[in-house]
TIZA-459213 format. One record per residue (C-alpha): x, y, z; residue in three letters. Coordinates in steps of 0.2 Angstrom, whole numbers, plus 2048, in hexadecimal, padded with zeros to 3 digits. Last residue first. Layout:
# TIZA-459213
XYZALA;...
This chain:
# TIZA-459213
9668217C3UNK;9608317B5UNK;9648427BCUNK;9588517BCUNK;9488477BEUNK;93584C7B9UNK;93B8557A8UNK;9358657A3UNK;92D866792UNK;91D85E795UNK;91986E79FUNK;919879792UNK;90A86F788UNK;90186D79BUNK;90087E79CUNK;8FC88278CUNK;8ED875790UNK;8E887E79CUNK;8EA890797UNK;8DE88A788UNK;8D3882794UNK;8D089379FUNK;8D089C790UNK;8C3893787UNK;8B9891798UNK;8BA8A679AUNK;8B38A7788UNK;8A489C78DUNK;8A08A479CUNK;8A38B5796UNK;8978B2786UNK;88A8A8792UNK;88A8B879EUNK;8878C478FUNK;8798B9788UNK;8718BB799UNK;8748CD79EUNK;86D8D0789UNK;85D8C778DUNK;8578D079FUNK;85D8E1794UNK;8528DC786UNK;8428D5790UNK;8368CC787UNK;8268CF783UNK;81D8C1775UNK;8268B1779UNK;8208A776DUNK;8328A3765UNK;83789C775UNK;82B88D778UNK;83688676AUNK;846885775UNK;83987D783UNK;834872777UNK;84486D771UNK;849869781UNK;839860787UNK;83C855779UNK;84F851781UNK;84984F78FUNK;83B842789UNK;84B839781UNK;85583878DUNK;849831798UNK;84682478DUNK;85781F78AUNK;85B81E79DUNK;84A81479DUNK;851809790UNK;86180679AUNK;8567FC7A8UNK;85B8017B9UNK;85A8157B7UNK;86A81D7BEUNK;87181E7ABUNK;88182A7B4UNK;8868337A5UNK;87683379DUNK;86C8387A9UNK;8798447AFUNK;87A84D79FUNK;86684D79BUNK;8628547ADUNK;86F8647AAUNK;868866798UNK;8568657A0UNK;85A8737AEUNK;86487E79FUNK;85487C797UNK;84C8817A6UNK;8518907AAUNK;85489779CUNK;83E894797UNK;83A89C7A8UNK;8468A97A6UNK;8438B0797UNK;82E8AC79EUNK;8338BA7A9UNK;8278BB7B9UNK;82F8AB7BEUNK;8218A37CBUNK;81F8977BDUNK;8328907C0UNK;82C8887CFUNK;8258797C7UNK;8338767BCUNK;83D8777CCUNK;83586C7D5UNK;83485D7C7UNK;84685F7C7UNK;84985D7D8UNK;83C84D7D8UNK;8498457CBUNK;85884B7D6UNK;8528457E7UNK;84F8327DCUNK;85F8337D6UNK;8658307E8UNK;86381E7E5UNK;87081E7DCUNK;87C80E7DEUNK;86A8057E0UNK;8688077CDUNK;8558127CEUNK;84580C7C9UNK;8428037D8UNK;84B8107E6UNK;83B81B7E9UNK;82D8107E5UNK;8368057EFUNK;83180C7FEUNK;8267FE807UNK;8307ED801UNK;83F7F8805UNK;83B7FB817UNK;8327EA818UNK;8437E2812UNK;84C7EA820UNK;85E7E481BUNK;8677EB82AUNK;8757F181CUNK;8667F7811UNK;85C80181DUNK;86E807821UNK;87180C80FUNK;85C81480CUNK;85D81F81DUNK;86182D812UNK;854829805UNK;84882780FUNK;84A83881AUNK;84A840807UNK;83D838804UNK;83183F815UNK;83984F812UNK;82F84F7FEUNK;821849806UNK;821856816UNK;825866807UNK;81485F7FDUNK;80985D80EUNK;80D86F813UNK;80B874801UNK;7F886D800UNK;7F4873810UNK;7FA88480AUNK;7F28847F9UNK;7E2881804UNK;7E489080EUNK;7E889B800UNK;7D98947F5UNK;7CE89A802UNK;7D68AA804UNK;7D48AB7F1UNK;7C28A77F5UNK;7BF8B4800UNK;7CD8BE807UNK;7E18C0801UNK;7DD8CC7F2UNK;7E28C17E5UNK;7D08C37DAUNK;7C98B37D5UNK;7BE8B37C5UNK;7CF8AF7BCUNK;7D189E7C1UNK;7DF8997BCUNK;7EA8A97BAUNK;7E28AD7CCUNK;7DC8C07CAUNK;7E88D07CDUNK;7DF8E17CDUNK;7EB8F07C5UNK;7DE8F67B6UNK;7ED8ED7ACUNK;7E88DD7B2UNK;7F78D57BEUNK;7F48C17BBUNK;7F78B77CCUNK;8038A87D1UNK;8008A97E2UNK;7F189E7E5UNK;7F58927D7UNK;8078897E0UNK;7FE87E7ECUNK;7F78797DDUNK;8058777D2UNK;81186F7E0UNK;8028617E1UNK;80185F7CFUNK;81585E7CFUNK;8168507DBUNK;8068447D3UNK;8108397CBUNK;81D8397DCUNK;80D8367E7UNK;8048297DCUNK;81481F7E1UNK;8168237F2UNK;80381C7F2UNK;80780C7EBUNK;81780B7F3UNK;80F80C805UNK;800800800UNK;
């Protein structure tokens, strides 16, 4: 029963995070009133039915932040669990360590991470930053999947890949549709990425200099 309901919870993660979410997320009319962007009859004043929906996005966050500390108490106490081999343990939380090589079992912290994030990302007022955010998210997910393979069959690794590597694309896509964007917001970006990427050139072009001069020198000054 406890890994059938763990595992409706993790499907149901970002649902949850999105609801408790909705009270806050409002939409700022030009006339200067602010309505729910879900339910746009609702006014974000704080009283009647937006304090309504206040209190019940607060229940529903209070129980999302104890799931997410209730796995990450499982999965620190998973190695000893396994040394004293408590098999009801497993048996009952292996909706968190199942899909996952038993090597890194941690993987799981970093799959409910990402799904955070992503959820997070819509209380960005700047959809730039929304969509940068987490395209370089999904690139970071992507490399690590596929260095590491965590996922015990390999076609899952491949899978998962794959769906990130759509949501990329999307994402990237998503971009052109963007109606306002903010120049200066856009040209402090780009100019970070330039510098980054000019000061890594540098950086590994001293390095290998480095290395080039180095292989000059001998190790020994006399040879026995």
């Amino acid at each position: 029963l406890m890994s059938v309901l763990g595992t409706l919870l993790l499907v149901c993660q970002m649902a949850l995070l999105s609801i408790a979410l909705t009270p806050v997320l409002c939409h700022v009319h030009p006339n200067g009133l602010a309505t729910v962007k879900l339910l746009p009859t609702v006014m974000c004043n704080f009283s009647g039915d937006h304090a309504a929906l206040l209190v019940i996005g607060s229940i529903v966050l209070c129980f999302y932040l104890g799931l997410v500390c209730g796995c990450l108490f499982v999965v620190r106490t998973y190695p000893r669990k396994m040394r004293e081999a408590d098999m009801q343990y497993l048996k009952a939380f292996s909706f968190l360590f199942s899909r996952f090589l038993p090597e890194y079992h941690r993987f799981t912290i970093v799959f409910m991470g990402r799904n955070i994030i992503i959820v997070l990302m819509a209380l960005v007022p700047n959809t730039f930053i929304q969509v940068l955010v987490m395209v370089l998210l999904l690139i970071a997910y992507l490399a690590l999947v596929m260095r590491l393979s965590p996922w015990r069959v390999e076609r899952a690794n491949n899978l998962d890949g794959a769906i990130t590597a759509v949501m990329i694309a999307a994402l990237c896509c998503c971009g052109f549709f963007v109606e306002e964007v903010d120049v200066t917001v856009v040209s402090i970006v780009m100019s970070v990425f330039l510098l980054t990427a000019l000061s890594g050139f540098i950086g590994c072009w001293a390095l290998a200099l480095q290395e080039r001069l180095g292989m000059k020198r001998k190790p020994f000054k006399y040879f026995l």
